[in-house]
NUDOVO-802847 format. One line per 4 residues: their letters; for each residue x, y, z of N, C-alpha, C. Coordinates in Angstrom, 1 decimal. Example, Ala and Ser with C-alpha at 12.3 -4.5 7.8 and 13.67 -1.06 7.14 Angstrom:
as) 13.2 -5.7 7.8 12.3 -4.5 7.8 13.2 -3.3 7.8 ~ 12.8 -2.2 7.1 13.7 -1.1 7.1 12.9 0.0 7.9
// end
This chain:
xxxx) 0.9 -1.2 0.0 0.0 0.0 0.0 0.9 1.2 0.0 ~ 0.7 2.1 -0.6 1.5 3.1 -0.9 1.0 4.2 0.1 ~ 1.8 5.4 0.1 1.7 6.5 1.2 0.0 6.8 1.2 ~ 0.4 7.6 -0.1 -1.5 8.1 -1.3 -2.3 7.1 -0.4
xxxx) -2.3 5.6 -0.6 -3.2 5.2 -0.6 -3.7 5.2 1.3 ~ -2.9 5.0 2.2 -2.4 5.0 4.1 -3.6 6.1 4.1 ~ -3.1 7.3 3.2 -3.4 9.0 3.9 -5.3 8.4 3.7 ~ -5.4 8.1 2.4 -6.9 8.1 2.1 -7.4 7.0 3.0
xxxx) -7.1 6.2 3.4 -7.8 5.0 4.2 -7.9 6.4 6.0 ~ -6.8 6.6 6.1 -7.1 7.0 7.6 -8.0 8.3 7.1 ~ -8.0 9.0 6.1 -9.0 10.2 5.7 -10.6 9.7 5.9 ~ -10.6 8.2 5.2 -12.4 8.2 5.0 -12.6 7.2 6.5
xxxx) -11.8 7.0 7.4 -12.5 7.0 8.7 -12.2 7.9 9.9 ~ -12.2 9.2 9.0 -12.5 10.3 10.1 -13.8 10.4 10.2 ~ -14.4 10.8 11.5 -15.4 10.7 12.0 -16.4 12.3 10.9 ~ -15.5 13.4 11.0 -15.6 14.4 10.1 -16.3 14.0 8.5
xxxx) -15.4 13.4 8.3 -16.2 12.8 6.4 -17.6 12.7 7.1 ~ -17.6 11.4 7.9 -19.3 10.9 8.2 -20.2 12.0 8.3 ~ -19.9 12.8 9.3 -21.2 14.1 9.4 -21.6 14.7 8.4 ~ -20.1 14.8 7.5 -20.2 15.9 5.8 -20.9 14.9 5.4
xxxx) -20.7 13.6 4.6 -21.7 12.8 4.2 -23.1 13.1 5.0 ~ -23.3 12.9 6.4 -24.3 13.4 6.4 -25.4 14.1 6.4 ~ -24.8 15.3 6.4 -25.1 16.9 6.5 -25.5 16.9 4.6 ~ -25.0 16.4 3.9 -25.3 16.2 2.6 -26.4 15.8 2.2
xxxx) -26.7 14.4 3.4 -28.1 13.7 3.1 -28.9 14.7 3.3 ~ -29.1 15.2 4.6 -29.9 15.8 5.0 -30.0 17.1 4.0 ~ -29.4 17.7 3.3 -29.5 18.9 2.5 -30.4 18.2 1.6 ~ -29.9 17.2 0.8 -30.7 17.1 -0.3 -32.3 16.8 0.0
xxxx) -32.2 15.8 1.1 -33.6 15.0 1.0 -34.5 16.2 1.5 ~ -34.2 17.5 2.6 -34.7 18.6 2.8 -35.2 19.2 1.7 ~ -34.2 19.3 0.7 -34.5 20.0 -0.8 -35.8 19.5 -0.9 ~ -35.8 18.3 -1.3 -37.0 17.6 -1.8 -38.0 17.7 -1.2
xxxx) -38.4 17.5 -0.2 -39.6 17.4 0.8 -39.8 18.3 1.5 ~ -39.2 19.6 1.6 -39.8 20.5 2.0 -39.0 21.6 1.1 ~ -39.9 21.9 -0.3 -39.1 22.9 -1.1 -39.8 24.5 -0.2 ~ -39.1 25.3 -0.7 -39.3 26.7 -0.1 -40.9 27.4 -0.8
xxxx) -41.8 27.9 0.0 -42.5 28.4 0.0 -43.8 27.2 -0.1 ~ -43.4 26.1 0.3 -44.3 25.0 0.9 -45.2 25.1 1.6 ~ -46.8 24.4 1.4 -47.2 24.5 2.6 -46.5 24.1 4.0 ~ -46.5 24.5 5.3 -46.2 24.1 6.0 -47.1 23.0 6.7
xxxx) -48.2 23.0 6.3 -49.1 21.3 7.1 -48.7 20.4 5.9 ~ -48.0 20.4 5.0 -47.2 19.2 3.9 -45.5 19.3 4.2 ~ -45.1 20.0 5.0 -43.6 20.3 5.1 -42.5 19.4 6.2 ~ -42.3 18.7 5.8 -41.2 17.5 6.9 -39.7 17.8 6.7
xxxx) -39.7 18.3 8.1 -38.3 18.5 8.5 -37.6 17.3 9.2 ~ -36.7 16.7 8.7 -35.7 15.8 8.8 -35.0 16.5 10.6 ~ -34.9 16.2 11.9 -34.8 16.8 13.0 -33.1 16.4 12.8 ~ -32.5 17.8 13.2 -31.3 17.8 13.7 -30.4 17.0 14.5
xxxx) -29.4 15.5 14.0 -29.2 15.1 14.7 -30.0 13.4 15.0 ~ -31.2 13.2 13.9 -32.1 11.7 13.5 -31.1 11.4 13.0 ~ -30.5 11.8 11.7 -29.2 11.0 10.7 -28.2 10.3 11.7 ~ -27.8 11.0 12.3 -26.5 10.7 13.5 -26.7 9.9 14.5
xxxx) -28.2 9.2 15.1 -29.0 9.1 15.7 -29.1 7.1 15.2 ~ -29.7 7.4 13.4 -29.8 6.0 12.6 -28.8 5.6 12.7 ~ -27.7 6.2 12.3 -26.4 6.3 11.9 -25.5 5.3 13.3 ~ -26.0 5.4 14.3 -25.7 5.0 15.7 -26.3 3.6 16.0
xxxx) -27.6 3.7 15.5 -28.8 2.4 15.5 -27.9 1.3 14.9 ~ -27.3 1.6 13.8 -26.9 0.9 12.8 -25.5 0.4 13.1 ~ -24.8 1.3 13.6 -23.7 0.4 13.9 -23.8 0.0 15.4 ~ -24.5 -0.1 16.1 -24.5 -0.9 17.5 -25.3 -2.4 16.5
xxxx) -26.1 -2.5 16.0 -26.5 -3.9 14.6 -25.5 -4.6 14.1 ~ -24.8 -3.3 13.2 -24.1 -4.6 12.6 -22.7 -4.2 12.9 ~ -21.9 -2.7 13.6 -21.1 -3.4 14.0 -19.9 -2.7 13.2 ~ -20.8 -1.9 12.2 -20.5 -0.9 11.0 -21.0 -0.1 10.7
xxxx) -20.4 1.2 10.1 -20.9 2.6 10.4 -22.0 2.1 8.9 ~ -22.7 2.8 8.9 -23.4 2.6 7.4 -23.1 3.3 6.4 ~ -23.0 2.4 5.3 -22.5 3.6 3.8 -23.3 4.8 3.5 ~ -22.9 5.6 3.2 -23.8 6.4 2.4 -25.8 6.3 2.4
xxxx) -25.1 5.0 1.2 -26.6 4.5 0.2 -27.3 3.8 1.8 ~ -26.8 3.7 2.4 -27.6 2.5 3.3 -28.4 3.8 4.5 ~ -27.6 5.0 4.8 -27.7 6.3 5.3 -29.1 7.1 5.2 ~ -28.8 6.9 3.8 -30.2 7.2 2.9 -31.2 6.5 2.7
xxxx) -31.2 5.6 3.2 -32.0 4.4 2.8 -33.3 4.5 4.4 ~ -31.8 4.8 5.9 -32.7 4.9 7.0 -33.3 6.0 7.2 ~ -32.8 7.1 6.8 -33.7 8.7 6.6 -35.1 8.3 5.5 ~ -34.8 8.0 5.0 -35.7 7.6 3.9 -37.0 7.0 4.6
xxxx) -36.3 5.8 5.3 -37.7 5.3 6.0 -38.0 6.2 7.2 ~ -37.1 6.5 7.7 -37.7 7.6 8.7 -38.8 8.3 8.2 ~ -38.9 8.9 6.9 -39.3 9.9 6.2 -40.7 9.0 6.5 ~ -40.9 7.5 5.8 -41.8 7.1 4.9 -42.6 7.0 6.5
xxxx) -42.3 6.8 7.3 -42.7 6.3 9.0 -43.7 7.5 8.8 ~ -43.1 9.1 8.9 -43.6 10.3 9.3 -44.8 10.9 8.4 ~ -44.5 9.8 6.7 -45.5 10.6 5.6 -47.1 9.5 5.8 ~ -46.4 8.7 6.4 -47.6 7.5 6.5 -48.3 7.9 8.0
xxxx) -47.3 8.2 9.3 -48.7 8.7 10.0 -49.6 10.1 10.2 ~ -48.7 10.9 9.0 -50.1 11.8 9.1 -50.5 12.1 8.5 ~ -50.7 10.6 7.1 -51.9 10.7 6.2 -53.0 9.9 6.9 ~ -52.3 8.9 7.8 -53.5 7.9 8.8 -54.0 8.8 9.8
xxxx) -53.1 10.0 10.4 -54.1 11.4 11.0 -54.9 12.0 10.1 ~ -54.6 11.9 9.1 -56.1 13.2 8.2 -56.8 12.5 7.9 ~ -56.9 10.4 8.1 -57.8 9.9 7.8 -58.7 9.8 8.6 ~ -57.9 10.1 9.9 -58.6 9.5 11.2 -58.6 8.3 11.6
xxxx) -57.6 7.1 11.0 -57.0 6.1 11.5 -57.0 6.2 13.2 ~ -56.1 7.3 13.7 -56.3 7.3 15.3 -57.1 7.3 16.0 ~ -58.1 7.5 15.6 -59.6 7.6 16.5 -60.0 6.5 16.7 ~ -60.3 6.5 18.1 -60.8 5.0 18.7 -60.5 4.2 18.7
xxxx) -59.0 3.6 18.6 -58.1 3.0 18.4 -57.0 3.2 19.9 ~ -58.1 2.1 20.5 -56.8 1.6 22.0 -55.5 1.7 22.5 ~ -55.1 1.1 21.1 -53.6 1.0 21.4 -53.2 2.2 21.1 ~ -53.2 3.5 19.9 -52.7 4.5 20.3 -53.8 5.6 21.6
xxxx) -54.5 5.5 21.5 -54.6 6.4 23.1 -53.8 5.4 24.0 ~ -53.7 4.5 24.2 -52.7 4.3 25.4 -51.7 4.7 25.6 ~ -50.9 4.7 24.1 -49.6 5.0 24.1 -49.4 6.8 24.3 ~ -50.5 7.3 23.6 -50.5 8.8 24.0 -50.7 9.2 25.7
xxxx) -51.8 8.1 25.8 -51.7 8.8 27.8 -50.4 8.2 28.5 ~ -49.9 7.0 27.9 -48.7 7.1 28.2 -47.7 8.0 28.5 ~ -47.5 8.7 26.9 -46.7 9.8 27.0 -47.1 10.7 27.8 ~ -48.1 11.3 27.7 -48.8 12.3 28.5 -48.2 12.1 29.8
xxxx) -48.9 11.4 30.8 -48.1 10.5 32.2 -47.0 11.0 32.2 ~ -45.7 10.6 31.5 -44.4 11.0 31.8 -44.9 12.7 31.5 ~ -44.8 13.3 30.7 -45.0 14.5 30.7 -45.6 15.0 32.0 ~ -46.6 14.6 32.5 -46.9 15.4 34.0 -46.2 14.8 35.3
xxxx) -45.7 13.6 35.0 -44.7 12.9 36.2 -43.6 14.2 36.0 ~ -43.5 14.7 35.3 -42.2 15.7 35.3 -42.5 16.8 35.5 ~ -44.0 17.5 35.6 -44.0 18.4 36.1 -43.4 19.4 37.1 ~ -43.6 18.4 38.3 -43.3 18.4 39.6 -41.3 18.7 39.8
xxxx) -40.9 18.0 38.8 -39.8 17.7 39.1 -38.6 18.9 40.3 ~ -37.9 18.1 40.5 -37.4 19.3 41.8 -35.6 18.6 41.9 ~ -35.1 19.2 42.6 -33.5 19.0 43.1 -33.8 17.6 43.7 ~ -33.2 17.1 44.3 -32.7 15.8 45.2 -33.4 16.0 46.4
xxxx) -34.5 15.4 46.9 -34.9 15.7 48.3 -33.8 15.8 49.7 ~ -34.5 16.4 50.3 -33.0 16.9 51.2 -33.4 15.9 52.6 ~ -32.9 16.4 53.5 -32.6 15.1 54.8 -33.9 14.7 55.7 ~ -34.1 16.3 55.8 -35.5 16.5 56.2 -36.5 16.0 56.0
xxxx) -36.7 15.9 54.3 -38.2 15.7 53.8 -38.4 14.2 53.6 ~ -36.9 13.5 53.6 -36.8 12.1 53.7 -37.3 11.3 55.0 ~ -36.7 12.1 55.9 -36.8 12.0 57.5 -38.8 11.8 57.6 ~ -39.1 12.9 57.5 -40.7 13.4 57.1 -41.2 12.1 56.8
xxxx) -40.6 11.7 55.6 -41.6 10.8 54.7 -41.7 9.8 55.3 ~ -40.4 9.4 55.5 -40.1 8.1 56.7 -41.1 7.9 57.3 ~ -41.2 9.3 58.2 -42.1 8.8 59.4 -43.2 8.9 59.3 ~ -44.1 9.5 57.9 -45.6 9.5 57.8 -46.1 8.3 56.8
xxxx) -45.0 7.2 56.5 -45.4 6.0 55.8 -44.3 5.1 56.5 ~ -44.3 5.0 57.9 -43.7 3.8 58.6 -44.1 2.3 58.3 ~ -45.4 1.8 57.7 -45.5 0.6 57.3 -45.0 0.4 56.1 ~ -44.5 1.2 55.3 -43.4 0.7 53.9 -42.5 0.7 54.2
xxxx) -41.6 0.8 55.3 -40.2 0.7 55.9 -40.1 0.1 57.1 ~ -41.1 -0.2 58.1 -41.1 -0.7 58.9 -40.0 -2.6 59.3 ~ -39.3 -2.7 59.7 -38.2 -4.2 60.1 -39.4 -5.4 60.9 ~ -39.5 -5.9 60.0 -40.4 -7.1 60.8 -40.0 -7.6 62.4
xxxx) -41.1 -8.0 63.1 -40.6 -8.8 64.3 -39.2 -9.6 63.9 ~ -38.5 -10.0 64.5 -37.7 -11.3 64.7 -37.6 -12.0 65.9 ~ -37.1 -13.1 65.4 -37.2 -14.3 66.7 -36.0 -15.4 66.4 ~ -35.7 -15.9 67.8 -34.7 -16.6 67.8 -35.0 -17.5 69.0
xxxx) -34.9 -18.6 68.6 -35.8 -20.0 69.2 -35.3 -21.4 68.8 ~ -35.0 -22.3 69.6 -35.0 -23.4 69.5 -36.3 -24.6 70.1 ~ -36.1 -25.7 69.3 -37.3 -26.7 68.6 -36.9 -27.9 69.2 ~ -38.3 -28.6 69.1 -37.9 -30.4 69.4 -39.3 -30.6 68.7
xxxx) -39.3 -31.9 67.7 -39.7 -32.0 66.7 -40.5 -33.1 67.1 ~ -42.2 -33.7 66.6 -42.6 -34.6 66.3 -43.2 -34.7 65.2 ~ -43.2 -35.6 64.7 -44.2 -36.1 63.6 -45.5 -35.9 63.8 ~ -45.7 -36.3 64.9 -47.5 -36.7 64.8 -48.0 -37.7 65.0
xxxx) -47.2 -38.8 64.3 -48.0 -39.8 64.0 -48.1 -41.2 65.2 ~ -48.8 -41.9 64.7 -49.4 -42.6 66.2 -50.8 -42.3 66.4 ~ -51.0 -43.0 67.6 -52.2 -42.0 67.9 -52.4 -41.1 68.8 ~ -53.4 -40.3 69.3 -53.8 -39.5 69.7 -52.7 -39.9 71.4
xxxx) -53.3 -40.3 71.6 -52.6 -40.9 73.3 -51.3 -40.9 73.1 ~ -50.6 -42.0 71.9 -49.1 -41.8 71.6 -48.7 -40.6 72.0 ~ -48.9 -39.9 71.0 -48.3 -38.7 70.8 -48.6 -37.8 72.4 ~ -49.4 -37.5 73.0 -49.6 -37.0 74.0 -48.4 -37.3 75.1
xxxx) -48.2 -39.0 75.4 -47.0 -39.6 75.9 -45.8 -39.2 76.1 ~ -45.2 -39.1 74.5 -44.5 -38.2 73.8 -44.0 -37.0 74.3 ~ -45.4 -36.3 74.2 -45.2 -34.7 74.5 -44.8 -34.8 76.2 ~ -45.4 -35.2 76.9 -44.9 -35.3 78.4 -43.9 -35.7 78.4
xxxx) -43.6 -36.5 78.2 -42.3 -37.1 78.3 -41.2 -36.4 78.5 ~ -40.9 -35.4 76.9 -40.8 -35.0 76.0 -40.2 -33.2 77.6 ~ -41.5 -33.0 77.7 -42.0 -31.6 78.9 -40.9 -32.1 79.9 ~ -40.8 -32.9 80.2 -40.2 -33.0 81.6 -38.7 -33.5 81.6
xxxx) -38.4 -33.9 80.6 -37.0 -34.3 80.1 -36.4 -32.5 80.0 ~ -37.2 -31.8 79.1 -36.8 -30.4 79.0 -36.5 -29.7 80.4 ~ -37.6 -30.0 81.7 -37.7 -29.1 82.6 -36.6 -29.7 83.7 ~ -35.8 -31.2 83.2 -34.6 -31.6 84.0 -33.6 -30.8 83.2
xxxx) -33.5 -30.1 82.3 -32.4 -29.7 81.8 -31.5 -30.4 81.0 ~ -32.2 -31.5 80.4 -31.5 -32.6 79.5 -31.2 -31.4 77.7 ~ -30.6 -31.8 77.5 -30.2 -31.4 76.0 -31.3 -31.4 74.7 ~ -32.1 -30.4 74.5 -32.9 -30.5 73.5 -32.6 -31.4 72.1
xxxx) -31.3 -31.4 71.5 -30.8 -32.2 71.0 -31.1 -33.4 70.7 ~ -30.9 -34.1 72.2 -31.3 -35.6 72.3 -33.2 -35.9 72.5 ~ -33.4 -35.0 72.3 -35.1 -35.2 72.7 -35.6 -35.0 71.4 ~ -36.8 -35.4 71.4 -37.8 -35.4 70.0 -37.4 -36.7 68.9
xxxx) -38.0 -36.2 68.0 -37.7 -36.8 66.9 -36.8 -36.6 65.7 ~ -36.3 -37.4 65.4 -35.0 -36.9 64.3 -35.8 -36.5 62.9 ~ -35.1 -35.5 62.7 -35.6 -34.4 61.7 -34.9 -33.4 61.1 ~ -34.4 -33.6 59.5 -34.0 -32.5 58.8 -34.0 -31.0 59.4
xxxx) -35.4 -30.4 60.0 -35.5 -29.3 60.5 -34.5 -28.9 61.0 ~ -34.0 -27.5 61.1 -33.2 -27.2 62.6 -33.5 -26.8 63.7 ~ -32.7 -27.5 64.4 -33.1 -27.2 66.2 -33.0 -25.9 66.5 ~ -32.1 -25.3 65.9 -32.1 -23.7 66.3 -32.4 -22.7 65.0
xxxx) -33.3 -21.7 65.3 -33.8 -21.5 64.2 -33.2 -19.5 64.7 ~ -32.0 -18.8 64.3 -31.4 -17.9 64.9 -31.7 -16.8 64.2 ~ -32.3 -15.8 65.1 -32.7 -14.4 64.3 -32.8 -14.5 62.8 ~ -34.3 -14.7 63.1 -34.9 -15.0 61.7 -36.2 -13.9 61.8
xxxx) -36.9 -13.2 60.8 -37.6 -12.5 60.8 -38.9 -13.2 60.1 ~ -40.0 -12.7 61.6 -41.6 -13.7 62.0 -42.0 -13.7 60.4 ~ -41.9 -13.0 59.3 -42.3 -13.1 57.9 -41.9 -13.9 57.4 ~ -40.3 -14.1 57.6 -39.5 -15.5 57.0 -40.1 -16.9 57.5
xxxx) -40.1 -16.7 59.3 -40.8 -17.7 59.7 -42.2 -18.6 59.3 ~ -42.7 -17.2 59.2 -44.4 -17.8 58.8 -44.2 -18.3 57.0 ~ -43.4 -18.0 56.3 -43.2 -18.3 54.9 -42.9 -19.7 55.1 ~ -42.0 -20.2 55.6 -41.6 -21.6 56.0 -41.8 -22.7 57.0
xxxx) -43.2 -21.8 57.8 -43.5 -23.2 58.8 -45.4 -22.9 58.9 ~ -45.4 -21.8 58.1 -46.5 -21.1 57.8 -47.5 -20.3 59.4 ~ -48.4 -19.2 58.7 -48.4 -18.3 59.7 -49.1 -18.4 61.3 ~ -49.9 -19.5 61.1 -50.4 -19.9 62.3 -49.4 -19.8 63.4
xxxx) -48.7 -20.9 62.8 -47.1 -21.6 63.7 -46.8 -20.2 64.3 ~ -46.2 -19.0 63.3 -45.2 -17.8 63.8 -46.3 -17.2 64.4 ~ -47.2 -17.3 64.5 -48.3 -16.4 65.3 -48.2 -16.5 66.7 ~ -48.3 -17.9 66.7 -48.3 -18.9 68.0 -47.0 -18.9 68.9
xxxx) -46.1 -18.6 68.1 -44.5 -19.0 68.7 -44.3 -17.3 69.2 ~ -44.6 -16.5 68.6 -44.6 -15.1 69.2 -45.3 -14.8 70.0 ~ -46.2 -15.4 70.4 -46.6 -15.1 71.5 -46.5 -15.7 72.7 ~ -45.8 -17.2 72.7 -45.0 -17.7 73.7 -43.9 -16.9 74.6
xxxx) -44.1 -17.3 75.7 -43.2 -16.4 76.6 -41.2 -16.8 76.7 ~ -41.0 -15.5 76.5 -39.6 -15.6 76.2 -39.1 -16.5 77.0 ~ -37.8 -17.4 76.9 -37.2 -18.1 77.4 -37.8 -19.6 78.2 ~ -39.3 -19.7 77.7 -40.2 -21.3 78.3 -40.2 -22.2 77.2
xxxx) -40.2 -23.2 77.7 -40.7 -24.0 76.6 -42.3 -23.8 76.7 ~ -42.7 -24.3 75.5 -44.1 -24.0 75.1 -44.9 -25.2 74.2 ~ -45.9 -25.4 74.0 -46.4 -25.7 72.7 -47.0 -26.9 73.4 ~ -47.6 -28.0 72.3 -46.9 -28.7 70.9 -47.7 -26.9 70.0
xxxx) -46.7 -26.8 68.9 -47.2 -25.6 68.3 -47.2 -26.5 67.0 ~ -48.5 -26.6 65.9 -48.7 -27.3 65.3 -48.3 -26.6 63.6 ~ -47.5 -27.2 62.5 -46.6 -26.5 61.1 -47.5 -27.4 60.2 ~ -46.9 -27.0 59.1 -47.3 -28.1 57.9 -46.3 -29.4 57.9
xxxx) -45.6 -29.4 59.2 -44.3 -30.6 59.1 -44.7 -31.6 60.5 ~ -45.4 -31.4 61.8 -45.9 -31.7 62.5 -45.9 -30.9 63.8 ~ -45.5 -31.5 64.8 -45.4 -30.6 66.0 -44.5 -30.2 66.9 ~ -44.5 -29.4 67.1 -43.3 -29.1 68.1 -43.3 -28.1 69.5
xxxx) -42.3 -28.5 69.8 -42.2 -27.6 71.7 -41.3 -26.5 70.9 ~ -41.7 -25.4 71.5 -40.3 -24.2 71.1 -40.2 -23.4 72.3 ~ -39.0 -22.8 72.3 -39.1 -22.1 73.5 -38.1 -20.8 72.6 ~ -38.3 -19.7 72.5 -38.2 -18.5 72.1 -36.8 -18.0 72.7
xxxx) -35.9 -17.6 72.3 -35.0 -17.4 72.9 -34.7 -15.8 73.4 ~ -35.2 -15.0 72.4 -35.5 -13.8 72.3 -36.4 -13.8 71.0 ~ -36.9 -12.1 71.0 -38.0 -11.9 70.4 -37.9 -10.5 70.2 ~ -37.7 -10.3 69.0 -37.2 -8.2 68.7 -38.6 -7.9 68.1
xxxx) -39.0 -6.7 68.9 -40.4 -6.4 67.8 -40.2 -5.7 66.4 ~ -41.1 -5.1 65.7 -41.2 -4.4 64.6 -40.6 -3.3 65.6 ~ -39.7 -2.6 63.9 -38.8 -1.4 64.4 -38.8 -0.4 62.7 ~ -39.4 0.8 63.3 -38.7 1.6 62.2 -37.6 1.9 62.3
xxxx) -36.7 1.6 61.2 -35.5 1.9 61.0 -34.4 3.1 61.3 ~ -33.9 3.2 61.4 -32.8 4.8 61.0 -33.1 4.9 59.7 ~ -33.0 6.5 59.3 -33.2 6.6 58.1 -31.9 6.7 57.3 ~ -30.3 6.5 57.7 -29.3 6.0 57.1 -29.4 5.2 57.1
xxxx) -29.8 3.9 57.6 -30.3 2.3 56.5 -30.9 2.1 55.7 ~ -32.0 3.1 55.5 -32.9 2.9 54.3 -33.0 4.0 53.3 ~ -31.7 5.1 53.2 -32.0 5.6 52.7 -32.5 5.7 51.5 ~ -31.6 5.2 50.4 -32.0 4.8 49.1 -33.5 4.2 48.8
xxxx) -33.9 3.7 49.3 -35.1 2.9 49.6 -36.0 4.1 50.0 ~ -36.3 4.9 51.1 -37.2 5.9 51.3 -36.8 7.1 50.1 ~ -36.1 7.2 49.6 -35.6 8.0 47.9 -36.5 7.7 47.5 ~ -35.9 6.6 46.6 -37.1 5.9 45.5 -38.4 6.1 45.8
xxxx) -38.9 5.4 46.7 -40.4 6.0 47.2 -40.9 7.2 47.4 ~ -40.3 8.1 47.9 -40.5 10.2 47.8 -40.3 10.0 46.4 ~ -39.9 9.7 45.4 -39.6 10.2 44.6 -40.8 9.7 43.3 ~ -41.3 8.5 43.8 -42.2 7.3 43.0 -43.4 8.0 43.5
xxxx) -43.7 8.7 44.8 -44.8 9.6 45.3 -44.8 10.6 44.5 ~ -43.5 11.4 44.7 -43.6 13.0 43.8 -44.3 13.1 41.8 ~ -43.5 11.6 41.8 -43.8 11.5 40.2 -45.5 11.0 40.4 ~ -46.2 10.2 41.0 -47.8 9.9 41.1 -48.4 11.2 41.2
xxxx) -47.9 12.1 42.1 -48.7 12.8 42.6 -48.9 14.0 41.5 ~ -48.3 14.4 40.5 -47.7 15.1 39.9 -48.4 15.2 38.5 ~ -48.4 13.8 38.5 -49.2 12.9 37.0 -50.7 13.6 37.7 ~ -51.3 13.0 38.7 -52.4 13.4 39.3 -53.1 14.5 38.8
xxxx) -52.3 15.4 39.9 -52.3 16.9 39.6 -52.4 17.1 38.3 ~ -51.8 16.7 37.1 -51.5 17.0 35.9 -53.0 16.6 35.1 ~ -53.7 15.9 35.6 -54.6 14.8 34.9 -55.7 15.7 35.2 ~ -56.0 16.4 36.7 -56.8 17.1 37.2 -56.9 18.7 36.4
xxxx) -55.9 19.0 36.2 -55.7 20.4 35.3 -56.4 20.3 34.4 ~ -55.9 18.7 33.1 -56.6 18.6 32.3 -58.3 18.4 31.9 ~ -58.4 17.5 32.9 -60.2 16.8 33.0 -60.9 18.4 32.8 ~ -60.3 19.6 33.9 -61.6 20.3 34.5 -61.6 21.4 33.2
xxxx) -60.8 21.1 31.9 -61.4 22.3 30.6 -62.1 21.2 30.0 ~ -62.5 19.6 30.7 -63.7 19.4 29.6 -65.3 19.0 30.5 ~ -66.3 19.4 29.9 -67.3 18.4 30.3 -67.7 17.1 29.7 ~ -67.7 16.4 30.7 -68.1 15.2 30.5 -69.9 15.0 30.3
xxxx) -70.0 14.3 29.4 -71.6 13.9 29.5 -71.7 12.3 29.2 ~ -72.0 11.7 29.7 -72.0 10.0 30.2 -73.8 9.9 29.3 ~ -74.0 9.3 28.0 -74.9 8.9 27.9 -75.7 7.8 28.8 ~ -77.1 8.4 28.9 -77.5 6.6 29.4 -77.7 5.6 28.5
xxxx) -77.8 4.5 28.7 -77.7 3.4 28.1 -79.2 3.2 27.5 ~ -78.9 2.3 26.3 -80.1 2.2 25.5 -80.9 1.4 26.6 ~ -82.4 1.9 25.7 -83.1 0.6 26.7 -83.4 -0.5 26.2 ~ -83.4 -1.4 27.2 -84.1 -2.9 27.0 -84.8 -2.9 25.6
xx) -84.7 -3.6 24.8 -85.5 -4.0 23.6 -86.5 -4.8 23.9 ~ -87.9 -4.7 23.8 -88.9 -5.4 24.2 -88.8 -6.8 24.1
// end
């Protein structure tokens, strides 16, 4: 490869050629489709910055910048996108058609979620928020308790047997360990929170076990696995947090509020320039 040829290879992948090529598209195809002294409800402006835009589309695809012809090919359809929906607007294709009003109150939505918009809430209003929606932030009970496990099975008397037995081996101070029945479960079930609890022994059980008196044995307390003695070892109630634990967390929410509330507001501005008139319904056909 000769010098000539080095200079022109590193020349046509300057990023500069690409814009000039593009800035060219856009001159021409402007020419055409919006000639000077146009109507302006027939006049399509190619937006400052779409070329550059496709041009981007296209190479995160394939990976390569697009040629020229291929340049013009996505302006082009751009074009044909913009000449086709608002000949389907002067037909009135849009009307009563679901899917676009949805997609318009869609947009709309964001539009009024941003109304409101504001700086970064400050320590205060976080603090505030915290504390006038303590059940979205609130720390579940927890509990920390050990088990001795039965099956169940047998009969009625068996099992009762069992359980005494079972009561009085505990109240000698024998090793929970060696008592009950052997069982996958674990014997010590350590600062677990009563939601976790009730998810995996289900909520009766964690109902029942929290209200057992700290440090007794208790029960038979009845699971979907069978029965058991627990004795609670401690028991932390619900706690609202500090608000440096959760901050990020009470953020998002002030901020998931600010944007609802906002849309709201925005929706209410709108409604009250129309009247509504609600036909009544046909009547019954004889």
């Amino acid at each position: 490869m000769t010098i000539a040829d080095t200079r022109a290879a590193r020349w046509l992948r300057e990023p500069l050629l690409h814009f000039l090529a593009i800035g060219i598209v856009l001159f021409v195809l402007y020419g055409q489709l919006a000639p000077p002294g146009g109507d302006a409800g027939t006049r399509i402006v190619v937006p400052r910055g779409t070329a550059e835009e496709l041009a981007r589309q296209h190479a995160a695809r394939w990976h390569r910048p697009p040629t020229e012809e291929e340049l013009a090919a996505l302006v082009e359809s751009w074009v044909r996108d913009e000449v086709m929906y608002r000949e389907g607007v002067a037909l009135g294709l849009d009307r009563d058609d679901p899917v676009i009003k949805r997609r318009v109150r869609q947009k709309l939505d964001v539009m009024g979620e941003e109304l409101l918009a504001s700086d970064a809430p400050t320590d205060a209003q976080l603090a505030d928020y915290l504390a006038a929606n303590p059940e979205r932030f609130m720390r579940p009970a927890r509990i920390d308790l050990e088990q001795v496990f039965f099956d169940g099975s047998g009969s009625q008397a068996e099992v009762a047997r069992m359980l005494d037995a079972a009561r009085e081996a505990l109240a000698r101070g024998m090793d929970p360990q060696s008592i009950g029945q052997p069982t996958l479960l674990p014997r010590r079930i350590a600062d677990t929170p009563l939601d976790l609890l009730a998810r995996d022994f289900g909520a009766s059980f964690a109902k029942q076990v929290a209200d057992l008196p700290v440090g007794q044995w208790g029960g038979p307390v009845r699971s979907g696995f069978g029965l058991h003695l627990v004795r609670p070892i401690s028991l932390t109630p619900p706690a609202l947090p500090p608000l440096d634990t959760v901050r990020s967390l009470v953020a998002r929410e002030w901020e998931n509020d600010r944007r609802a509330r906002s849309a709201a507001e925005n929706y209410q501005r709108m409604r009250a320039r129309y009247e509504v008139v609600t036909e009544p319904p046909a009547p019954p056909k004889p």
